[in-house]
C-alpha positions as CSV (number, residue, x, y, z in Angstrom):
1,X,-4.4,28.2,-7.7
2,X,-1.6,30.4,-5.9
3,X,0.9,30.6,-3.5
4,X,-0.8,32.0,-0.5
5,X,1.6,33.3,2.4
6,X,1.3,32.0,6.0
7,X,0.4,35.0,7.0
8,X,-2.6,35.3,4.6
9,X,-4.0,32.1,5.7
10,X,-4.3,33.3,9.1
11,X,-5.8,36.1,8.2
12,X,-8.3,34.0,6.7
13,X,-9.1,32.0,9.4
14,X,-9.6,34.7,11.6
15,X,-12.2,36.9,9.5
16,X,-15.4,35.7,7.8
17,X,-18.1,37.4,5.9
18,X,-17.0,40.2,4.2
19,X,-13.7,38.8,4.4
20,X,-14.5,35.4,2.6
21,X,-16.1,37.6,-0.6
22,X,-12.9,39.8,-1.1
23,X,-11.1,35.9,-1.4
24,X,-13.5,34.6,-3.8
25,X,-13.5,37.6,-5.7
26,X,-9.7,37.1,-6.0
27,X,-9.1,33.8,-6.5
28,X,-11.3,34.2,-9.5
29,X,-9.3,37.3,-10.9
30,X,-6.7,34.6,-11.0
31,X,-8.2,31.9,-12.6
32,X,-9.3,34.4,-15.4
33,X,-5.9,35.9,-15.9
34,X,-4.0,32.9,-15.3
35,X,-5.2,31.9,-18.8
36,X,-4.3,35.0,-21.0
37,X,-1.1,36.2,-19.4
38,X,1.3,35.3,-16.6
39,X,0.4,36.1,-13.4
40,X,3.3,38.4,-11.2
41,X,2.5,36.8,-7.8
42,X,0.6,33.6,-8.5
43,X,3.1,32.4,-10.8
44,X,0.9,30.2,-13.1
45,X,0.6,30.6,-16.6
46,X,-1.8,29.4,-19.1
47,X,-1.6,28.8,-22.9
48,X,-3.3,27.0,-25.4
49,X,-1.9,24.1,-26.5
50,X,-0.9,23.2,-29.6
51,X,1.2,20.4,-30.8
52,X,3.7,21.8,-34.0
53,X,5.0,24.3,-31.5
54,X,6.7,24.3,-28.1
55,X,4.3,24.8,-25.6
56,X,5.6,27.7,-23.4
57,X,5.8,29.6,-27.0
58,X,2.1,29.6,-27.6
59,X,0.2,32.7,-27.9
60,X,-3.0,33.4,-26.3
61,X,-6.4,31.8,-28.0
62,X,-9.5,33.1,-26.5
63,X,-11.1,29.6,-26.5
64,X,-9.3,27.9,-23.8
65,X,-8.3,24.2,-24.1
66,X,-8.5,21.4,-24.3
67,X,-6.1,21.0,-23.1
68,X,-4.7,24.0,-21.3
69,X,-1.2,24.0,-20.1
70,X,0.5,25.7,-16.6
71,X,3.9,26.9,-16.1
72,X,3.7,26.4,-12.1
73,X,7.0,28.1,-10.2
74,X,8.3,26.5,-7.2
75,X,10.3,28.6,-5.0
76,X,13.4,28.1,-3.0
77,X,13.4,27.4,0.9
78,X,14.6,29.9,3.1
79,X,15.6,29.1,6.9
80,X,15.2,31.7,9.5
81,X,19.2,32.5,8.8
82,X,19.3,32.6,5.7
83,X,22.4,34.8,5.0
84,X,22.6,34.8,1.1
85,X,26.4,35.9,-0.3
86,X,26.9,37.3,-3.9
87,X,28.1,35.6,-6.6
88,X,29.1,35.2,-10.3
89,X,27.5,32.4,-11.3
90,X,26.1,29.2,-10.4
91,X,26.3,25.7,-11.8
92,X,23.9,23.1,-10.6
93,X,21.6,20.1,-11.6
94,X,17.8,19.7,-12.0
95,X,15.9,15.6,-11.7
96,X,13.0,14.2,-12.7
97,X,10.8,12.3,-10.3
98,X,11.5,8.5,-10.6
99,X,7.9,7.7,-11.1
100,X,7.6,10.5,-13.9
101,X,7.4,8.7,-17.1
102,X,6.9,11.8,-19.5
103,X,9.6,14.3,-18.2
104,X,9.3,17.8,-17.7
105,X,9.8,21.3,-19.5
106,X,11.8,23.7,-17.9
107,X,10.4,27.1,-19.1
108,X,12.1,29.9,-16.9
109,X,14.1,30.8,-13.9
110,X,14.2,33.4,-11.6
111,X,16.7,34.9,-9.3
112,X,17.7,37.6,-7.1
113,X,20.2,40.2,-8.9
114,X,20.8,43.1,-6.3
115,X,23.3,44.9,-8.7
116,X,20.7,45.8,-10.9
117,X,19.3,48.5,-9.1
118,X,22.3,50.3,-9.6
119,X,23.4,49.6,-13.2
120,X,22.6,47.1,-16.1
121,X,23.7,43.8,-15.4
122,X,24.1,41.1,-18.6
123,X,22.9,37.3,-17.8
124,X,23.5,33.7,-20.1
125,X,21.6,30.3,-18.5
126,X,23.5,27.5,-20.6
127,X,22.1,23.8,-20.5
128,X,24.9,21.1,-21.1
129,X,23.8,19.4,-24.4
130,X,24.1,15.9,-23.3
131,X,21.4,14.5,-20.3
132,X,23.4,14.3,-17.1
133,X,25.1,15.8,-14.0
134,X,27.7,18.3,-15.3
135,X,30.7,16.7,-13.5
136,X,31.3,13.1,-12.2
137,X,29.9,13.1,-8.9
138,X,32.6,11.1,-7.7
139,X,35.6,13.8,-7.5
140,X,39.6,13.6,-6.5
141,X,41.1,15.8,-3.9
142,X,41.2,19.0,-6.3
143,X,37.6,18.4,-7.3
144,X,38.1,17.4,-10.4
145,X,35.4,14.8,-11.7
146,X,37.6,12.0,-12.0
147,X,36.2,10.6,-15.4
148,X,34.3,13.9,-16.9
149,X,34.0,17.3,-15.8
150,X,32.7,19.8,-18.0
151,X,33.2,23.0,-15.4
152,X,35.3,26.0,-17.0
153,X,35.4,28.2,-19.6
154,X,37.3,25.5,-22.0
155,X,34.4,23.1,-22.1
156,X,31.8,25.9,-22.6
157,X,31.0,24.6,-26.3
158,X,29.6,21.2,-24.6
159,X,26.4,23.8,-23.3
160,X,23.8,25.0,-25.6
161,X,22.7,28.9,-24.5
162,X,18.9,28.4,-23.7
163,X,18.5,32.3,-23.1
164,X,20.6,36.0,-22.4
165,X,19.6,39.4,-22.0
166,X,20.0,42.3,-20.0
167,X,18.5,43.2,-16.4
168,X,17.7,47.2,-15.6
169,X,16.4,48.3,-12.4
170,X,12.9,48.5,-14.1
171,X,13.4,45.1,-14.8
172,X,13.4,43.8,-11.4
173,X,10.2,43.1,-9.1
174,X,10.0,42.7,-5.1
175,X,10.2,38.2,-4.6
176,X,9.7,36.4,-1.8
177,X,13.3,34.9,-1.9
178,X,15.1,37.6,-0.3
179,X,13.5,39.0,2.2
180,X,10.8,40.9,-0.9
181,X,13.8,43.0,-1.2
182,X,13.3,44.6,-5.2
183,X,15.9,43.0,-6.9
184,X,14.0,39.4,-8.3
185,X,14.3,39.0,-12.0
186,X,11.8,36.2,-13.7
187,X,13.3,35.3,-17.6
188,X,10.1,36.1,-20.0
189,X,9.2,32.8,-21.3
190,X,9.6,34.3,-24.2
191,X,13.2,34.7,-24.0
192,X,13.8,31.4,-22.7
193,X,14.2,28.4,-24.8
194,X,12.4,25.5,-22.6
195,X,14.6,22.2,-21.7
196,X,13.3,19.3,-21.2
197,X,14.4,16.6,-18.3
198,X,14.4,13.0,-19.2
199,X,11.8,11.1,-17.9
200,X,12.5,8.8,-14.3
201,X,14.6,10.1,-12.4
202,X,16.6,12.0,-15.9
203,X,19.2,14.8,-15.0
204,X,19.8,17.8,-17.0
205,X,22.5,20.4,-16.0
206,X,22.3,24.4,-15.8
207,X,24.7,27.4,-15.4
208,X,23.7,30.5,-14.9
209,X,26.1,33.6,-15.5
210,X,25.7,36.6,-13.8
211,X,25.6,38.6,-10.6
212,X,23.1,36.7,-8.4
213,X,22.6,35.7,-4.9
214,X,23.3,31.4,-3.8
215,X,23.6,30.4,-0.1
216,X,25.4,27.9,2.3
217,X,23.7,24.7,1.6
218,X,21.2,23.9,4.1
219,X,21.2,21.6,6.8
220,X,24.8,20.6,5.4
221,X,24.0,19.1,1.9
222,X,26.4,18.0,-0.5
223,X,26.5,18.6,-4.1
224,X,23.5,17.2,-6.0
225,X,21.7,16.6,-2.8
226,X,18.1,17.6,-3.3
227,X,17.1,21.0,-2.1
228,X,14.0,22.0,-0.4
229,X,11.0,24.1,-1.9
230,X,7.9,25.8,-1.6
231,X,5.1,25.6,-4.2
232,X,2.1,23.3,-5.5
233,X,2.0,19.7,-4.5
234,X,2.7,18.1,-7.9
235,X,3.8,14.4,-7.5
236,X,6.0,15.5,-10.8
237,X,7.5,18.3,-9.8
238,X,11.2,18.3,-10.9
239,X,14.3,17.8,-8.2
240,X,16.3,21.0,-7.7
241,X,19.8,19.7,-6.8
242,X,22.6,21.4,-4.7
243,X,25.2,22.8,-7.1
244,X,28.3,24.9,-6.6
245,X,29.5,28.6,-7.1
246,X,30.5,28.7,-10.3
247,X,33.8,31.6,-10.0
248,X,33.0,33.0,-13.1
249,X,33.3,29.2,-14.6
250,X,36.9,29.2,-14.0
251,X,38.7,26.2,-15.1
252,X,40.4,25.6,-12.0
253,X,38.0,23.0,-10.3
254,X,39.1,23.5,-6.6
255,X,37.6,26.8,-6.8
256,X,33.9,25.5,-7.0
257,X,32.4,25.9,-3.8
258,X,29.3,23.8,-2.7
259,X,26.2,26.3,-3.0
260,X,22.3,26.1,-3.4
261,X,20.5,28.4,-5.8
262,X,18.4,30.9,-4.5
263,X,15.1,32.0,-6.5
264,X,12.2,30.2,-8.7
265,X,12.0,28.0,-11.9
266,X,9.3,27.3,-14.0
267,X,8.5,23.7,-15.3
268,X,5.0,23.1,-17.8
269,X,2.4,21.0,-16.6
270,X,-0.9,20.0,-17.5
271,X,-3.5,22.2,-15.7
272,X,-5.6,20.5,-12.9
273,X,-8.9,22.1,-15.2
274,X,-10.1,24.4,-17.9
275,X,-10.2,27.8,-16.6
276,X,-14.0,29.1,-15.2
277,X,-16.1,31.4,-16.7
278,X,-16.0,34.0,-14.1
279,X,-17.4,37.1,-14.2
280,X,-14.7,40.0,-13.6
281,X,-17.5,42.0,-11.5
282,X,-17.8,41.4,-7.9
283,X,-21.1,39.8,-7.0
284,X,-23.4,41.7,-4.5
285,X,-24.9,38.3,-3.1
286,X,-23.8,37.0,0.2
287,X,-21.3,34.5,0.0
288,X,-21.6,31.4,1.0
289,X,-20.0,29.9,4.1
290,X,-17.9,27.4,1.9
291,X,-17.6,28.9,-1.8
292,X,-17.1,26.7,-4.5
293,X,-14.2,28.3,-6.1
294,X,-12.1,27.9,-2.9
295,X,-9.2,25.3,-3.0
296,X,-10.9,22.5,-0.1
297,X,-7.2,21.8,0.5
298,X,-4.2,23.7,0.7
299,X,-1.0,23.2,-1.0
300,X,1.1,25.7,0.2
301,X,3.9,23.9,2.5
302,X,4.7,25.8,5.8
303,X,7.9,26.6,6.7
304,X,9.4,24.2,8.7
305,X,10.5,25.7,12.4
306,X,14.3,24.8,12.6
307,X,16.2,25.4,15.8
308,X,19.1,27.8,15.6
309,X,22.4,27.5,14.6
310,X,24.9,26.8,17.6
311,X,28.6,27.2,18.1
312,X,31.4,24.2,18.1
313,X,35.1,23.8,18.2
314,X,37.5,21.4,18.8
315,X,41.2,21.2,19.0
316,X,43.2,19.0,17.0
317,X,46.8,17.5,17.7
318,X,48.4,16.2,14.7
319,X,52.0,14.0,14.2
320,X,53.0,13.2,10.8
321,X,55.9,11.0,11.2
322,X,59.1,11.7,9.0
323,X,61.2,9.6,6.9
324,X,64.4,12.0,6.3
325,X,64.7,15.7,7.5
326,X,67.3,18.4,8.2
327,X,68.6,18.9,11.9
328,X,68.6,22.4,11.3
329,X,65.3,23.1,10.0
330,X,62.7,23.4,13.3
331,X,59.8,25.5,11.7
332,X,57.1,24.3,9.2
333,X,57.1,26.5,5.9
334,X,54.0,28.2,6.1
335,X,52.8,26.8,2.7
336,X,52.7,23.2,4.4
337,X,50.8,25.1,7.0
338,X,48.0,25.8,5.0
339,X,47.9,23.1,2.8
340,X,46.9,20.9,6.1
341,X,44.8,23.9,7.1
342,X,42.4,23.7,3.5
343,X,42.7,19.6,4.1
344,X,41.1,19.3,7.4
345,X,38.6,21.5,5.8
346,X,37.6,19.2,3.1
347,X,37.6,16.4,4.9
348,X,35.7,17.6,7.4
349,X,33.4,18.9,4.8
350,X,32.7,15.9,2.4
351,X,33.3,13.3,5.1
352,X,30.1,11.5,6.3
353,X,30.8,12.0,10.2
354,X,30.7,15.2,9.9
355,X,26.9,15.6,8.0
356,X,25.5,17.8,11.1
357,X,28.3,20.4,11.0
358,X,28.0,24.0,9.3
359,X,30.9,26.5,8.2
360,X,33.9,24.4,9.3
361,X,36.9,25.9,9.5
362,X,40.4,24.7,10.2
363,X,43.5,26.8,11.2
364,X,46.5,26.2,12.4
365,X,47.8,27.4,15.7
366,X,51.5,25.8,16.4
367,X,53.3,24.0,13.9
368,X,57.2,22.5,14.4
369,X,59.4,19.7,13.2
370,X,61.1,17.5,15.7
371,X,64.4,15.9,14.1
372,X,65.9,13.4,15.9
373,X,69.3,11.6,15.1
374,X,70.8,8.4,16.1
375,X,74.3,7.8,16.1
376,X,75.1,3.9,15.1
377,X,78.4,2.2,16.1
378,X,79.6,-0.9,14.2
379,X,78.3,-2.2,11.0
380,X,75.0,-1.0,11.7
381,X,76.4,3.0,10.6
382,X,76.2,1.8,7.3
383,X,72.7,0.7,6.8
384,X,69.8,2.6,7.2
385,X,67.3,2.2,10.3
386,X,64.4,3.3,11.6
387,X,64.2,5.3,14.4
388,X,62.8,5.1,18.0
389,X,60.3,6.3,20.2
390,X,60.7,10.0,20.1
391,X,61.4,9.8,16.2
392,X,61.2,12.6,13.7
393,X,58.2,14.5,13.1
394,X,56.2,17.1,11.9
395,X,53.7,18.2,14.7
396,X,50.5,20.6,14.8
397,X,48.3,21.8,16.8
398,X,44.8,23.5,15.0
399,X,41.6,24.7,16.2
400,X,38.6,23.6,14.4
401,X,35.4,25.5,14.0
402,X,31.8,26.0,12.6
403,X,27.9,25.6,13.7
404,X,25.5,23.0,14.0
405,X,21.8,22.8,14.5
406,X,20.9,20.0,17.4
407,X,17.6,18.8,16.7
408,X,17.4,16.8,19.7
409,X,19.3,19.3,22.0
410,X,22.4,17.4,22.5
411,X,26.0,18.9,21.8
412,X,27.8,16.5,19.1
413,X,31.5,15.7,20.0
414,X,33.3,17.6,17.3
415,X,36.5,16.6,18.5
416,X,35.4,12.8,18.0
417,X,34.4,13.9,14.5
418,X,37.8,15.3,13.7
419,X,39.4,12.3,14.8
420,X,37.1,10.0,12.9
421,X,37.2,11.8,9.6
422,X,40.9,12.1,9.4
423,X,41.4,8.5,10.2
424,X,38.7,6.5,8.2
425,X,41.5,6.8,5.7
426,X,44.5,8.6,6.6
427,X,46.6,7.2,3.4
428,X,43.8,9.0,1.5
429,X,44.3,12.4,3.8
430,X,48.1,11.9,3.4
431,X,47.9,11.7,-0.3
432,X,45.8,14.9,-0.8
433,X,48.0,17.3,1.4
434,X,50.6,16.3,-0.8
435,X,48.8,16.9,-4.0
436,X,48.0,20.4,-2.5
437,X,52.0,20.9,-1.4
438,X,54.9,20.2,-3.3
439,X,57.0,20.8,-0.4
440,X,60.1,18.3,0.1
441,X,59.5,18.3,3.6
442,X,55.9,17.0,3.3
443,X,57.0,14.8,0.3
444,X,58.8,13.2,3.4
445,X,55.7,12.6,5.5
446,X,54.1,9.6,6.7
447,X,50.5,8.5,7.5
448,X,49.6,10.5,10.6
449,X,48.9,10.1,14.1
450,X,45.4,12.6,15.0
451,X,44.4,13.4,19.0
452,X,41.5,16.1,18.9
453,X,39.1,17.1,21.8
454,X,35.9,18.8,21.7
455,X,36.1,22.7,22.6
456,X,33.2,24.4,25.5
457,X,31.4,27.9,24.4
458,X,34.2,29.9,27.0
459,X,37.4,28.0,25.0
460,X,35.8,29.0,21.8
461,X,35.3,32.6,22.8
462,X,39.1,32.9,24.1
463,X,39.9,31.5,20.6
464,X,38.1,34.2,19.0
465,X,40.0,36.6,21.6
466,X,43.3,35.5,20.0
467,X,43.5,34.3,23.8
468,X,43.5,30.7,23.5
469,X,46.5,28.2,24.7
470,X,47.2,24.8,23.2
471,X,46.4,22.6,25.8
472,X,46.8,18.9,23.7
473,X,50.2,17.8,22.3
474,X,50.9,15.6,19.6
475,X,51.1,12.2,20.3
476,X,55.1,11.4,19.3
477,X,55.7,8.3,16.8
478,X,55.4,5.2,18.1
479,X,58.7,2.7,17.9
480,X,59.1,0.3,15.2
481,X,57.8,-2.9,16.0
482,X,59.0,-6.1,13.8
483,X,56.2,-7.6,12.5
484,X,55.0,-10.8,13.7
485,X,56.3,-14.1,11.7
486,X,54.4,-15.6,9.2
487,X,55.1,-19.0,9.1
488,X,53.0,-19.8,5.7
489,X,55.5,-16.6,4.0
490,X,58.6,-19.3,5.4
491,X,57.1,-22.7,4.2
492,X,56.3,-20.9,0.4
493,X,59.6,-19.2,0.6
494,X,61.4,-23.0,1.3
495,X,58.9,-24.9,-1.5
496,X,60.0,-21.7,-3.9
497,X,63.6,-22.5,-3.2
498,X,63.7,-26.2,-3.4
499,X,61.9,-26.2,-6.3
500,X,64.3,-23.3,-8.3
501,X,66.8,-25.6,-6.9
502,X,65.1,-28.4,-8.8
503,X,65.2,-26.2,-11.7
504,X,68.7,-25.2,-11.7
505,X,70.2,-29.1,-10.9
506,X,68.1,-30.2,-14.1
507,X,69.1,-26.9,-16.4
508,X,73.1,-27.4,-15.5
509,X,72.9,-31.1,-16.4
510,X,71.2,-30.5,-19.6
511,X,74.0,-28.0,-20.2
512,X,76.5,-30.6,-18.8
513,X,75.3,-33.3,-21.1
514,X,75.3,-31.2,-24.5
515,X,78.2,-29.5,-23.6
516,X,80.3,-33.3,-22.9
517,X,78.6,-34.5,-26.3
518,X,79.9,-31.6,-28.3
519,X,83.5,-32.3,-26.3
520,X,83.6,-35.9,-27.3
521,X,82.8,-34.9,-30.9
522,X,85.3,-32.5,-31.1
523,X,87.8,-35.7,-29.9
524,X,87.1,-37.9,-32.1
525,X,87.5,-35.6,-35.1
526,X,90.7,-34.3,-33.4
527,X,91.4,-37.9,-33.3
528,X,91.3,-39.0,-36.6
529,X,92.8,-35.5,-38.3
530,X,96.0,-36.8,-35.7
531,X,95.6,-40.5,-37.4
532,X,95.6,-39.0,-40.9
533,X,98.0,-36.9,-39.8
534,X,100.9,-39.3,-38.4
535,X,99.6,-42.0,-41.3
536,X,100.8,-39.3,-43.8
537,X,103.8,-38.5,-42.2
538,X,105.0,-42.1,-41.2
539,X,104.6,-42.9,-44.7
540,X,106.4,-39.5,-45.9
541,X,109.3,-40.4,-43.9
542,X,109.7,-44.3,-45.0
543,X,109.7,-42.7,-48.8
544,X,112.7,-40.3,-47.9
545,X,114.4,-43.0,-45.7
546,X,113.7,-45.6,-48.8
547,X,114.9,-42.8,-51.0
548,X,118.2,-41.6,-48.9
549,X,119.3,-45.4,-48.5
550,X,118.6,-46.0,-52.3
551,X,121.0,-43.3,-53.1
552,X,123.8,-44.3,-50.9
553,X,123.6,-47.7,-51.8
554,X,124.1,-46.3,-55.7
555,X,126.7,-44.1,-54.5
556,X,128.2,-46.9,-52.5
557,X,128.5,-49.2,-55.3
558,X,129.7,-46.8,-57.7
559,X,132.5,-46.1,-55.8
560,X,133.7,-49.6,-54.9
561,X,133.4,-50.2,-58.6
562,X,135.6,-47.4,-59.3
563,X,137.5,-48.4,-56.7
564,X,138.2,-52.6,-58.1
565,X,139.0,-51.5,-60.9
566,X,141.9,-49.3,-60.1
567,X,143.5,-50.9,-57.3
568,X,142.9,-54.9,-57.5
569,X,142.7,-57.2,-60.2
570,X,139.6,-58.8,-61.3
571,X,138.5,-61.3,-59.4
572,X,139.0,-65.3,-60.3
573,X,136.0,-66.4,-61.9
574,X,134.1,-69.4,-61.1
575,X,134.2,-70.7,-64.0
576,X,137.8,-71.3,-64.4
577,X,138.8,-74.7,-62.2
578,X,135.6,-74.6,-59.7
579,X,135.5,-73.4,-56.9
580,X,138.0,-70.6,-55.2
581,X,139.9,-72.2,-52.4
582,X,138.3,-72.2,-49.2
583,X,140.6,-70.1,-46.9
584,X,141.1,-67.7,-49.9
585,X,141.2,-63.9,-48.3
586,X,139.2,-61.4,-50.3
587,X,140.4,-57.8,-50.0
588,X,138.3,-55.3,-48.3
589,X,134.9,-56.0,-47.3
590,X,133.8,-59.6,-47.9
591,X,130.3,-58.6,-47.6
592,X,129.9,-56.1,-50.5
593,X,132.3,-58.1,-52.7
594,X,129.1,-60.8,-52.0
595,X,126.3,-57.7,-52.3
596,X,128.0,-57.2,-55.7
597,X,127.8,-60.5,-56.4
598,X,124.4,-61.0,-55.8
599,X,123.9,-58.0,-57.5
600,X,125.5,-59.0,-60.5
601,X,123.3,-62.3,-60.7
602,X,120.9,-60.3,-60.3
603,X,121.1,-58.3,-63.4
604,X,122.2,-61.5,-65.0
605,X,118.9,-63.0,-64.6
606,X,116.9,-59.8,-66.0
């Protein structure tokens, strides 16, 4: 079986007889080669089978199968404006079918390399080691796969090189995937190690480095959306996925561009059955009106007619309000310029209102900043306030471009798209121009405030006469508005209060309360050290008092005794007639004549 062109199918239809015979005769050339060599237009290739080696290594063994195996091709599809562009590589994915249980062999590729026909061109495929897409489909703002990536040069040792050679202009044959311009290159399967695709729904990645041709994605795909392709209608064959221009595998992510590969690949498969026995020499008989060896159905998809491409434009007014800025500074650095310029571009490429847009492209057409200052009397000068209506503000005005294909003959509102793309997430849209801009002014920007319109054929052509006037102004900054009250925020905010009130009454009297027992403690000691204290003392002092009177009282006597002795004579004692007279005066003091008396006694008695 072969790819048969359109063109040949007419023909078919319109001749009979003689006509029918010259088919027969070379679908059976086909068959017969098919199973001893690969066949340049028909693409199929045959080998014996045999399980120690990998099948698309086999070489040829005269007695065919069972069973026999095919290395079909399925080709890439072209639209009517199909407008390749030259590249230096391309990275994309390849799937399996989800009801595909086995897998499938990738044995080959084949793509257009237009630089050959002048001088020798080198080529490397790689296949990434591991089984999956080569970079997390879900990517930041600088498409970077935000938890692996394995794009650029420093992750090249996570591929494994599945083939590399050199392309001369011998080398190269006339394909169908490039107008049959003579610059397709098909890999010998010999030079290609074969790489197999996990079974439902599996995904194995590919790079391809050299000078080839990729295209715009068609119909506006994304990356790793499924491509669309010409060849045999195998319920298994494998999903060729919408990768990106690789930029000589540069490690700088943002450079990847969204591209589909251009060209064939070969995948093994089963053949449908053995090869006939068919006699290389024509046969003089007349052929039948149906002959046997004719497919009864054909597999060979038409292309499908697409309507053509038109025109669309909108303009775009865009406010980014401004937190701080400089009175003297009215024009927007031109890197800030272009930053929003590459912005509007990826959003409007990767957002999902935009899907039935081709070749957008943003620029900038007006840009200023409008800062506005307020001057505050009172206490309000020293606090900082938001401005009003007519507020600070960076403002643009852009033109928005690119192509889409109306399948049901209406015109899409582009400047509706603009709007909604921008503003499904502005945060998001803020947060990326800043990434791409490290400019303080834009550090200063708010979220921001979009008005686009859609552009008619005559606007679009004065725009591409550098004759076009900005007709839509940004929208200025609204006024701050005080949010409403939220009464629930109030009632928590009281309960929080009362109860850390709560807390604090309870925490100061357990400090209180330890802090009075440790005061009365320290009293009581103080106390009694001041008892012991005066208890000491008191008795000190009645020892020195006891001590001083003791001494006098010595003294004392021993100077009245001195003193009697010297001066008076002794006294009458009571033992000589009785008693002394009653009025008898005693000289000097009475009472320590009786002291000394008592005294005297006293030391009698000891």
């Amino acid at each position: 079986m072969s790819t048969i062109s359109l063109r040949r199918r007419s023909q078919l239809r319109c001749r009979r007889g003689p006509q029918l015979f010259v088919t027969t005769f070379m679908v059976a050339i086909i068959l017969r080669v098919s199973s001893s060599k690969d066949v340049q237009y028909g693409d199929v290739h045959n080998r014996r089978y045999i399980s120690q080696e990998p099948r698309q290594l086999q070489d040829y063994i005269p007695n065919p199968g069972p069973p026999v195996t095919c290395n079909f091709a399925m080709t890439t599809f072209q639209m009517d404006t199909f407008s390749p562009t030259q590249g230096d590589g391309i990275i994309f994915a390849m799937k399996s079918q989800e009801s595909d249980d086995n897998g499938v062999k990738i044995t080959s590729f084949g793509f257009n390399v237009p630089t050959a026909k002048s001088q020798t061109v080198d080529f490397k495929v790689y296949a990434l080691k591991q089984e999956g897409f080569y970079a997390d489909p879900n990517r930041d703002s600088l498409n970077q796969g935000r938890t692996y990536d394995y794009r650029g040069t420093s992750q090249i040792d996570k591929w494994e090189e599945i083939s590399k050679g050199t392309i001369k202009n011998d080398d190269l044959i006339a394909g169908d995937t490039n107008g049959n311009a003579p610059d397709f290159y098909k890999i010998p399967f010999g030079m290609f190690n074969a790489v197999q695709i996990p079974p439902n729904g599996g995904v194995r990645s590919f790079y391809i480095s050299t000078n080839l041709l990729y295209t715009d994605p068609t119909l506006d795909a994304g990356v790793n959306d499924k491509q669309l392709l010409i060849g045999y209608n195998d319920p298994n064959v494998p999903k060729l996925l919408t990768g990106e221009g690789a930029s000589g595998f540069s490690d700088t992510k943002f450079m990847y561009k969204t591209r589909e590969f251009v060209g064939k690949f070969f995948y093994e498969t089963e053949c449908a059955t053995e090869a006939p026995s068919i006699s290389m020499s024509p046969s003089t008989s007349e052929p039948t009106s149906s002959p046997s060896l004719l497919p009864t159905t054909s597999h060979i998809p038409t292309k499908t007619s697409m309507p053509p491409t038109q025109p669309a434009g909108a303009e775009a007014a865009i406010s980014f309000p401004l937190l701080k800025c400089d009175p003297n500074q009215a024009t927007v650095p031109q890197e800030v310029q272009d930053a929003l310029s590459d912005q509007v571009t990826y959003t409007m490429n990767t957002g999902e209102d935009s899907e039935g847009f081709n070749n957008i492209n943003s620029e900038v057409v007006e840009a200023k900043v409008r800062c506005v200052q307020r001057r505050l009397t009172g206490d309000d000068s020293q606090h900082d306030r938001l401005l009003a209506t007519q507020s600070s503000a960076m403002e643009f005005s852009l033109v928005i471009t690119g192509d889409y294909r109306s399948l049901d003959g209406k015109a899409p509102d582009m400047g509706q798209v603009v709007e909604d793309s921008i503003n499904s997430d502005a945060a998001k849209f803020t947060k990326e121009l800043k990434d791409r801009s490290a400019n303080p002014l834009l550090e200063q920007a708010t979220e921001p405030i979009v008005a686009a319109r859609t552009l008619d054929n005559d606007e679009l052509e004065k725009f591409n006469n550098d004759e076009f006037e900005v007709t839509i102004k940004a929208f200025p900054s609204p006024s701050p508005t005080a949010e409403p009250p939220d009464n629930m925020k109030k009632a928590l905010l009281i309960v929080i209060l009362i109860v850390s009130g709560i807390m604090v009454v309870l925490a100061s009297f357990l400090l209180f309360r330890h802090a009075e027992r440790r005061a009365v403690e320290n009293r009581r000691k103080k106390m009694e050290r001041m008892s012991e204290q005066r208890s000491t003392l008191k008795e000190d002092t009645l020892n020195q008092e006891w001590e001083k009177e003791k001494n006098m009282r010595m003294a004392s006597n021993s100077w009245h005794q001195t003193k009697k002795q010297s001066d008076y004579p002794p006294p009458p004692s009571p033992y000589y007639g009785g008693a002394p007279p009653q009025h008898q005066d005693y000289p000097h003091n009475r009472d320590h004549y009786q002291y000394s008396y008592e005294e005297d006694q006293y030391s009698t008695s000891e």
